[in-house]
C-alpha positions as a Markdown table, in Angstrom:
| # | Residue | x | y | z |
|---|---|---|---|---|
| 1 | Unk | 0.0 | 0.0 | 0.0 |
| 2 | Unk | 1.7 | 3.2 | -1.0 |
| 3 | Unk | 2.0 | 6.4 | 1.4 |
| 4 | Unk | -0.8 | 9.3 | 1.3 |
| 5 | Unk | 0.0 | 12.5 | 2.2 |
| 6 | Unk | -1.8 | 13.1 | 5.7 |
| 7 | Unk | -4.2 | 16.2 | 5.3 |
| 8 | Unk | -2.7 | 19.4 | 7.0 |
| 9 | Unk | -3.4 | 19.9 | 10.6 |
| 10 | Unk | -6.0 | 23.4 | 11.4 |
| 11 | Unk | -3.9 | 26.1 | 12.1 |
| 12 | Unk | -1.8 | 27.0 | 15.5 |
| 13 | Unk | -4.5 | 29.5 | 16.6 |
| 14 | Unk | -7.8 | 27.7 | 15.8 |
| 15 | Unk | -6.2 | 24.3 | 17.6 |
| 16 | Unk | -5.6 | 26.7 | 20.6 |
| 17 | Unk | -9.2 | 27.7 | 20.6 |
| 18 | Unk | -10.3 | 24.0 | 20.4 |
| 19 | Unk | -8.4 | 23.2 | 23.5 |
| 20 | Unk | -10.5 | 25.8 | 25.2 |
| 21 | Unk | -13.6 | 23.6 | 24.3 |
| 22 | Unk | -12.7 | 20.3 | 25.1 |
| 23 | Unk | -9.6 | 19.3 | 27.4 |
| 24 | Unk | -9.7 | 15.7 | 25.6 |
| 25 | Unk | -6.2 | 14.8 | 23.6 |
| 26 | Unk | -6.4 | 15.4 | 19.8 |
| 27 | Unk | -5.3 | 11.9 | 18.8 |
| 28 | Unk | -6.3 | 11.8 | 15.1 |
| 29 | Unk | -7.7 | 14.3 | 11.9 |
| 30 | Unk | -9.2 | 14.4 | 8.8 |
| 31 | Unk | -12.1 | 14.7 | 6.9 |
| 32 | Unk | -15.2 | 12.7 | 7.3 |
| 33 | Unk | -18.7 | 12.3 | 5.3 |
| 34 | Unk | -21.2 | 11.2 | 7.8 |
| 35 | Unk | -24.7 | 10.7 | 8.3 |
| 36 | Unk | -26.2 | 10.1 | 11.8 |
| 37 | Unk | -29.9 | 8.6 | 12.3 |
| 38 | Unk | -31.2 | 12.9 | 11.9 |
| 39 | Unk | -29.5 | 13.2 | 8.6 |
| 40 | Unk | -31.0 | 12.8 | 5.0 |
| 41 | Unk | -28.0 | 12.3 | 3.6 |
| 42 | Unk | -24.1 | 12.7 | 4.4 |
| 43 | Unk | -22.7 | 15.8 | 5.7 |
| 44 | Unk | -19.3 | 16.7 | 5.0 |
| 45 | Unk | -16.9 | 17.5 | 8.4 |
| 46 | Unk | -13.7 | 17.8 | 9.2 |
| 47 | Unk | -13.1 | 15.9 | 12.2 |
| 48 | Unk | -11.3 | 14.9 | 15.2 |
| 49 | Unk | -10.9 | 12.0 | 17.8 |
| 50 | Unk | -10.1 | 13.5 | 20.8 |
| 51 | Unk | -10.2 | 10.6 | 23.6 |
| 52 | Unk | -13.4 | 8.8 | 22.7 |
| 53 | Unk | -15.0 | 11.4 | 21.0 |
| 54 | Unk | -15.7 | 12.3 | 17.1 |
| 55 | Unk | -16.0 | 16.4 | 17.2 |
| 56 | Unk | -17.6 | 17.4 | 13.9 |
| 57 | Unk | -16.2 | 21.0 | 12.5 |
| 58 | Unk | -17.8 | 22.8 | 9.0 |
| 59 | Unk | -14.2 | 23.1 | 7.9 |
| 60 | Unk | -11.0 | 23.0 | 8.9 |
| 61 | Unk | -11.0 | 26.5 | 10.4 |
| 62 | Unk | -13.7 | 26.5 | 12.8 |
| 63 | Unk | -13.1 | 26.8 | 16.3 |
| 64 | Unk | -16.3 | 25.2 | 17.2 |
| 65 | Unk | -17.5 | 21.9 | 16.6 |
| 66 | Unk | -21.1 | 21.4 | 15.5 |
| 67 | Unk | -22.0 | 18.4 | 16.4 |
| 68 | Unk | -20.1 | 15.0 | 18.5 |
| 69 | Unk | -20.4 | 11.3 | 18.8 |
| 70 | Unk | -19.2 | 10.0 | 21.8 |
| 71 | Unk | -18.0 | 6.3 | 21.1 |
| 72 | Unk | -17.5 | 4.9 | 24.5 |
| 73 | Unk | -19.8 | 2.4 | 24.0 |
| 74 | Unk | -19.2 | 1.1 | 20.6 |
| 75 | Unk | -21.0 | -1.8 | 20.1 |
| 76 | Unk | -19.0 | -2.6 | 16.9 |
| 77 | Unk | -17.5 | -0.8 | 13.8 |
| 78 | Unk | -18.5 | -2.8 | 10.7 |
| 79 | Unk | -17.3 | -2.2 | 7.0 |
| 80 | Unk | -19.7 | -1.9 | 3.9 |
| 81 | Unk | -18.8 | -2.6 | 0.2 |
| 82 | Unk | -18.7 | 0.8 | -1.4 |
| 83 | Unk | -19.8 | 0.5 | -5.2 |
| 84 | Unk | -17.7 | 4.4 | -5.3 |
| 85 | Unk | -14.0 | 3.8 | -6.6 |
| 86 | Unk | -11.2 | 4.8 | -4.2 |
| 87 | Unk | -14.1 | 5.1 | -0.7 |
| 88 | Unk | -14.4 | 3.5 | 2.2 |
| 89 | Unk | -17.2 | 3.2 | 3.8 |
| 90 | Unk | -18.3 | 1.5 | 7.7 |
| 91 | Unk | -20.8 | 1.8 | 10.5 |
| 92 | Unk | -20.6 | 2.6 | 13.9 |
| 93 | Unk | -22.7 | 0.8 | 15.7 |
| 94 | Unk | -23.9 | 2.3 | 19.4 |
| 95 | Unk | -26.4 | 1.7 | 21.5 |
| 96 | Unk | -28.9 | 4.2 | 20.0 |
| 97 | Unk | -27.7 | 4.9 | 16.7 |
| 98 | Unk | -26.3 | 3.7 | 14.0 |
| 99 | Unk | -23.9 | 6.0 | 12.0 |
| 100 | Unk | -22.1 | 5.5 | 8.4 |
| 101 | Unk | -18.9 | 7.2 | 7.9 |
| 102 | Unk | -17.9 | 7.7 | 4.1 |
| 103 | Unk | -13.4 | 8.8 | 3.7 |
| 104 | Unk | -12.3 | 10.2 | 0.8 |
| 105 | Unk | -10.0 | 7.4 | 0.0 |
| 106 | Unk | -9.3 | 3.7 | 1.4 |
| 107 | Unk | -6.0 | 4.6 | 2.6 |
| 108 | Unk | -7.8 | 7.3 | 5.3 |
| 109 | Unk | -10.7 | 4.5 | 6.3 |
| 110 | Unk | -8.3 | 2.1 | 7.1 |
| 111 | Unk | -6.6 | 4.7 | 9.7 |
| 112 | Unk | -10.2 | 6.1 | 11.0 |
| 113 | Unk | -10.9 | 2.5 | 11.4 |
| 114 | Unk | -7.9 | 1.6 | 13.2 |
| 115 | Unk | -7.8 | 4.8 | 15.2 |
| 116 | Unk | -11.3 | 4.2 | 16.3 |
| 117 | Unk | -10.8 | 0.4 | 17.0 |
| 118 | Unk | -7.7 | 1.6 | 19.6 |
| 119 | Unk | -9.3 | 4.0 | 21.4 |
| 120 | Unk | -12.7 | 2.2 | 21.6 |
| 121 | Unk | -10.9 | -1.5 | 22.8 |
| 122 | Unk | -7.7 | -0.4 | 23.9 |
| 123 | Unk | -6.1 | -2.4 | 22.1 |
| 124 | Unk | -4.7 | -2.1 | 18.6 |
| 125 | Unk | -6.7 | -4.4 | 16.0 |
| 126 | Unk | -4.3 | -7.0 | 13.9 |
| 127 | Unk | -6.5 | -6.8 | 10.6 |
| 128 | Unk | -6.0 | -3.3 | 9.6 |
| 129 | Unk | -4.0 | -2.6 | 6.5 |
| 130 | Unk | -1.3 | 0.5 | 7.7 |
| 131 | Unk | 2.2 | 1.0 | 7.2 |
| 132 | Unk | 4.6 | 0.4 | 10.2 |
| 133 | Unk | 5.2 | 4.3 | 11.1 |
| 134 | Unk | 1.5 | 4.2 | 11.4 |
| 135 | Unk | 0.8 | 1.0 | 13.8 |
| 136 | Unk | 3.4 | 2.8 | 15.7 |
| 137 | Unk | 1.2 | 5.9 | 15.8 |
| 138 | Unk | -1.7 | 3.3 | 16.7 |
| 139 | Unk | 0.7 | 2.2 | 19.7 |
| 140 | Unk | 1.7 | 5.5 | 21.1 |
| 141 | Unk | -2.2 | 6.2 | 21.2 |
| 142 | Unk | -3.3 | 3.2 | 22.6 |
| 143 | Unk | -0.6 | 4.0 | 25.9 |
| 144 | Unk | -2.2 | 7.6 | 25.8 |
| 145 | Unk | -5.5 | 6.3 | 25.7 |
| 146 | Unk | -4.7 | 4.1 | 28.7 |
| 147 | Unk | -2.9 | 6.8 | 30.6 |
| 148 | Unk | -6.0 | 9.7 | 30.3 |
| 149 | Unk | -8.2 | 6.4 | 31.7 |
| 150 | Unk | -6.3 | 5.9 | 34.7 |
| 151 | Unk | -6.0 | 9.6 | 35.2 |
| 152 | Unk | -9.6 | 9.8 | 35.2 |
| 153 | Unk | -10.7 | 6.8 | 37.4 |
| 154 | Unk | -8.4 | 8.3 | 40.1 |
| 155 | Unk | -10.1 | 12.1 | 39.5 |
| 156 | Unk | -13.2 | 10.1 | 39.8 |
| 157 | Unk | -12.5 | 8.2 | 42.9 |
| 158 | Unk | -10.8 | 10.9 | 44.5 |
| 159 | Unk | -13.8 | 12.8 | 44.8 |
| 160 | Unk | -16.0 | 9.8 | 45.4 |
| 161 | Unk | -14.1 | 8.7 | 48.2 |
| 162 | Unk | -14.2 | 12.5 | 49.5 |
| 163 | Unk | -17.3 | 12.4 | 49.2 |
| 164 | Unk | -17.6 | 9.4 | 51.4 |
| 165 | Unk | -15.9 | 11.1 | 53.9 |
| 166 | Unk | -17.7 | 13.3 | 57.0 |
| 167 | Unk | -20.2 | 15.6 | 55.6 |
| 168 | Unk | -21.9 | 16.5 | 58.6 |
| 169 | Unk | -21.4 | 20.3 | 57.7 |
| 170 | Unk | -23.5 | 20.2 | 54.7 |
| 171 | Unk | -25.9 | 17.4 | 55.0 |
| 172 | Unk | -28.2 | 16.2 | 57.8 |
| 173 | Unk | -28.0 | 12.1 | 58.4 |
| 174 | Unk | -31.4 | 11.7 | 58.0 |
| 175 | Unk | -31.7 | 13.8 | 53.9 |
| 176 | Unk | -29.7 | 12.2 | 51.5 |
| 177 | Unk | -27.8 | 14.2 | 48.7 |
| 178 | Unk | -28.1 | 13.9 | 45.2 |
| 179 | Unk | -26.3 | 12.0 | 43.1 |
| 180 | Unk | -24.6 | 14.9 | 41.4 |
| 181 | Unk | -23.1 | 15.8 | 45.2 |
| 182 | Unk | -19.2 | 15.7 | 45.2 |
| 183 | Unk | -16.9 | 16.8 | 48.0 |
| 184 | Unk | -14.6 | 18.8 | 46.0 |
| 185 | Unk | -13.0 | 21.7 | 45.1 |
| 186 | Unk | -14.5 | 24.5 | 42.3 |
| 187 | Unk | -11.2 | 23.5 | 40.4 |
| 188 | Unk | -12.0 | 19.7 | 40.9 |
| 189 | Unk | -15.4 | 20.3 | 39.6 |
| 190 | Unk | -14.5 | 22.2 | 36.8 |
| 191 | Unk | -12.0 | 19.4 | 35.2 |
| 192 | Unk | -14.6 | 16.6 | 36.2 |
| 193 | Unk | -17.0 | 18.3 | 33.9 |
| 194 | Unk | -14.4 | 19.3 | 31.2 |
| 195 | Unk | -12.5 | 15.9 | 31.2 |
| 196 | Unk | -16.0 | 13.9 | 31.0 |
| 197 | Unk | -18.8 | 15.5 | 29.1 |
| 198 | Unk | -20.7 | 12.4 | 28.8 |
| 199 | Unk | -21.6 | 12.0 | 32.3 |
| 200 | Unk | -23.5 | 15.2 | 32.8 |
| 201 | Unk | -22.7 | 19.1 | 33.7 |
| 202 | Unk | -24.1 | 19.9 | 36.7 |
| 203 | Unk | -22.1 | 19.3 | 40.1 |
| 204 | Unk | -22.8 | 19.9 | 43.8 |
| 205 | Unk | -20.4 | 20.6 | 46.0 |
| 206 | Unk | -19.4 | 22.6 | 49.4 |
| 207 | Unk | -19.4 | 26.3 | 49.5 |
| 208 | Unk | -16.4 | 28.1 | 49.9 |
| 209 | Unk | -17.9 | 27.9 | 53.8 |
| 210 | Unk | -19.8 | 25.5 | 55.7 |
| 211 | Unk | -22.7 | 27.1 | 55.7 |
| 212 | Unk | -23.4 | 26.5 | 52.0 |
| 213 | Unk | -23.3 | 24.7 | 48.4 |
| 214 | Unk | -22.2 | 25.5 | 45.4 |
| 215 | Unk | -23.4 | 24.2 | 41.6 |
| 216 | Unk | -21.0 | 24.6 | 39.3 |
| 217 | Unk | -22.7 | 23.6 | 35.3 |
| 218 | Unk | -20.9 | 23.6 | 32.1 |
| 219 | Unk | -23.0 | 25.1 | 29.5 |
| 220 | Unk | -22.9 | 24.7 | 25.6 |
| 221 | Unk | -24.3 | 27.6 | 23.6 |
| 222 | Unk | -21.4 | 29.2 | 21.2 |
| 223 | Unk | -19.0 | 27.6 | 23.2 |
| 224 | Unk | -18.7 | 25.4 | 26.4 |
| 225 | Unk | -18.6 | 28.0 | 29.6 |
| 226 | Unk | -18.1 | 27.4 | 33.2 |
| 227 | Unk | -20.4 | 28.6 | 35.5 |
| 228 | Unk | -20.9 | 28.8 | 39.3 |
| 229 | Unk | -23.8 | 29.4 | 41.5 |
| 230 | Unk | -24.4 | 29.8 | 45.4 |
| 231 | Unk | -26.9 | 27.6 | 47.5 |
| 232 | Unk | -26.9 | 29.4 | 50.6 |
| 233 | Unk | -28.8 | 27.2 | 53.5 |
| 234 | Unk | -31.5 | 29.1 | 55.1 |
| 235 | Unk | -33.3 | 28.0 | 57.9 |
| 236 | Unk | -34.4 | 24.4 | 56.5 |
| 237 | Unk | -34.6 | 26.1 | 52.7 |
| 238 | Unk | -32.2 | 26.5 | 50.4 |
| 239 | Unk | -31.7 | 29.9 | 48.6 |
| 240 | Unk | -29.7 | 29.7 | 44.9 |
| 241 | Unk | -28.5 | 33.3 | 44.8 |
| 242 | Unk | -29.5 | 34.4 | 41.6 |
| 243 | Unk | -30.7 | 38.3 | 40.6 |
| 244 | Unk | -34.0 | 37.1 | 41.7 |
| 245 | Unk | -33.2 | 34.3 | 44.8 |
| 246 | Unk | -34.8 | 31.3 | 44.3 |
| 247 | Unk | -36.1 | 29.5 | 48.0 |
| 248 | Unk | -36.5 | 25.9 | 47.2 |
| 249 | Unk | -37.4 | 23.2 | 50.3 |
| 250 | Unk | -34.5 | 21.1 | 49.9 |
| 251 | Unk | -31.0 | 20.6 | 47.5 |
| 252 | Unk | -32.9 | 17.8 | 45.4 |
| 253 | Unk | -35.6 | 20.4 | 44.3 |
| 254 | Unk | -32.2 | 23.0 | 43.5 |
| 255 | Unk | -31.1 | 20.4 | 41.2 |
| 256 | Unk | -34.9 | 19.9 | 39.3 |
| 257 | Unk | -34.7 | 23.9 | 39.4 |
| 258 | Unk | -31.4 | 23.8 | 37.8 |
| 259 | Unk | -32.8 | 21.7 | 35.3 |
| 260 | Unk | -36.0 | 23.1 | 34.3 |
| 261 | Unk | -34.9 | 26.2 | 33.7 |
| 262 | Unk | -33.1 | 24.9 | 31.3 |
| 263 | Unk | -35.6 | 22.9 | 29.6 |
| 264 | Unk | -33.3 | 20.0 | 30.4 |
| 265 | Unk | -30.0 | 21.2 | 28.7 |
| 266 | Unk | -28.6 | 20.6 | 31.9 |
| 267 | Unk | -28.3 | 17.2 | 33.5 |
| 268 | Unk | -26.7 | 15.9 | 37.1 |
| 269 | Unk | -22.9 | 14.7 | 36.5 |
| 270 | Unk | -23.4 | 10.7 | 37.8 |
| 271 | Unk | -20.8 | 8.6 | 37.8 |
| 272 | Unk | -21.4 | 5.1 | 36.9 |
| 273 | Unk | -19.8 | 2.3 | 34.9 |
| 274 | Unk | -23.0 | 1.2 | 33.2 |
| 275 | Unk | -25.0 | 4.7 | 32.7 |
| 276 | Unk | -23.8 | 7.9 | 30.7 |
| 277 | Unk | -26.2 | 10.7 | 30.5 |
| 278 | Unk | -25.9 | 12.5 | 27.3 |
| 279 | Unk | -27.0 | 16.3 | 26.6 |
| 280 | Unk | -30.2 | 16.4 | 24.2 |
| 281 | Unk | -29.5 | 19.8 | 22.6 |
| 282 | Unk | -32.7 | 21.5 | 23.8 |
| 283 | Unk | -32.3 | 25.6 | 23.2 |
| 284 | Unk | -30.3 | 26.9 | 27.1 |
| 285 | Unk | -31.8 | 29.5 | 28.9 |
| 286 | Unk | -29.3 | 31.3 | 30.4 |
| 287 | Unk | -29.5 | 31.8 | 34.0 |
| 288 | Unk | -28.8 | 34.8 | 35.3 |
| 289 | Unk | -25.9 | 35.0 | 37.7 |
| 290 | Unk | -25.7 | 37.1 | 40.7 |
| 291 | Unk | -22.0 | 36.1 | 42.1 |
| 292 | Unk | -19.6 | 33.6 | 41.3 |
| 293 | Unk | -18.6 | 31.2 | 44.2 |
């Protein structure tokens, strides 16, 4: 199989302002035709696997993605006989969808294919047609891959097992949190949401006292921001201190607030092995933010 040129990398400034996006490694690039169950036909992307994730761009030059496809559970990737000279076509098969991906050439689909299998299986497949420099690539990947994992299982437990730990300043024995409760810090928070997406964007955690809560939600509108809100505990009532205060009866009805105000854009960050919460692209409404904690 001969060499193809790889397609040019976006430009210096507009990888900068992807970074600001996503905090997932760029592992592989190109262009994509792809149709998803919405589409009537395939839409032309250029796109990037960064961790697990397909980000969909217009061109090259964008700095935001319109639209993703997280693959962390791929079910399987199977190839389709393309009746097109010089195309490759497959299907990625998840648990709700089913999407085709069309390259531009075999050469590409066999490196989408591979770069996908890696990331998906941690492992690199044995029946993909590359040239040595590229297995390596597949390799050097794979150990990334492995190492962003770890990094975030220990993230993950670290503020689970904080969270196991006394919280007799912010929760009475007898009410149980919500799921989305974390012990940890506003930085903590912030890279939990940045670093995993797919498990929600709304945490709870302790106030910069121990008289109160904080939510802190990560919001996709023109781009990804950061928010942060107060729950100040009053009485047995719970105040979010927005430019109108909103008394609610207890955290669980904060977190229902949270979300229908936000006609369910926003959903509790839950960390499980066998559920991911995904965001349904209904229209935000922005709330509107008295003080940042």
């Amino acid at each position: 199989m001969m060499a193809k040129k790889p397609p040019k990398p976006a430009p210096r400034r507009i990888f900068q302002e992807r970074l600001k996006i996503t905090a997932l490694p760029l592992y592989f690039e190109g262009f994509l035709l792809v149709k998803r169950s919405e589409y009537q036909e395939y839409k032309h992307y250029w796109t990037e696997l960064r961790g697990t994730t397909l980000f969909f761009y217009s061109d090259k030059k964008s700095p935001s993605y319109v639209d993703k496809l997280d693959l962390i559970d791929l079910t399987c990737l199977m190839g389709q006989n393309s009746t097109e000279k010089n195309c490759a076509k497959f299907t990625l098969v998840l648990p709700k969808e089913e999407v085709q991906l069309k390259t531009e050439n075999t050469e590409s689909g066999e490196e989408w294919r591979g770069f996908i299998l890696t990331v998906t299986e941690l492992s690199v497949p044995l029946h993909v047609s590359l040239l040595p420099g590229q297995v390596i690539r597949l390799h050097e990947v794979l150990e990334r891959e492995k190492k962003r994992r770890i990094e975030t299982e220990r993230t993950l437990s670290s503020a689970m097992e904080k969270e196991k730990e006394s919280t007799e300043d912010y929760a009475d024995v007898l009410s149980p949190m919500p799921a989305c409760f974390y012990t940890v810090s506003r930085k903590e928070a912030t890279e939990m949401l940045e670093k995993n997406p797919s498990l929600g964007n709304m945490i709870l955690r302790p106030g910069s006292d121990s008289k109160s809560y904080s939510i802190t939600i990560r919001q996709e509108t023109d781009m990804p921001r950061i928010k942060h809100y107060k729950v100040m505990s009053v009485g047995k009532n719970y105040t979010i201190e927005l430019e109108t205060p909103v008394t609610l009866p207890n955290l669980f009805s904060v977190i229902d607030y949270f979300m229908k105000e936000t006609r369910g854009n926003l959903q509790p960050f839950i960390y499980s092995t066998d559920v991911t919460l995904e965001t349904k692209g209904f229209p935000v409404t922005p709330l509107k933010l008295k003080k940042n904690v």
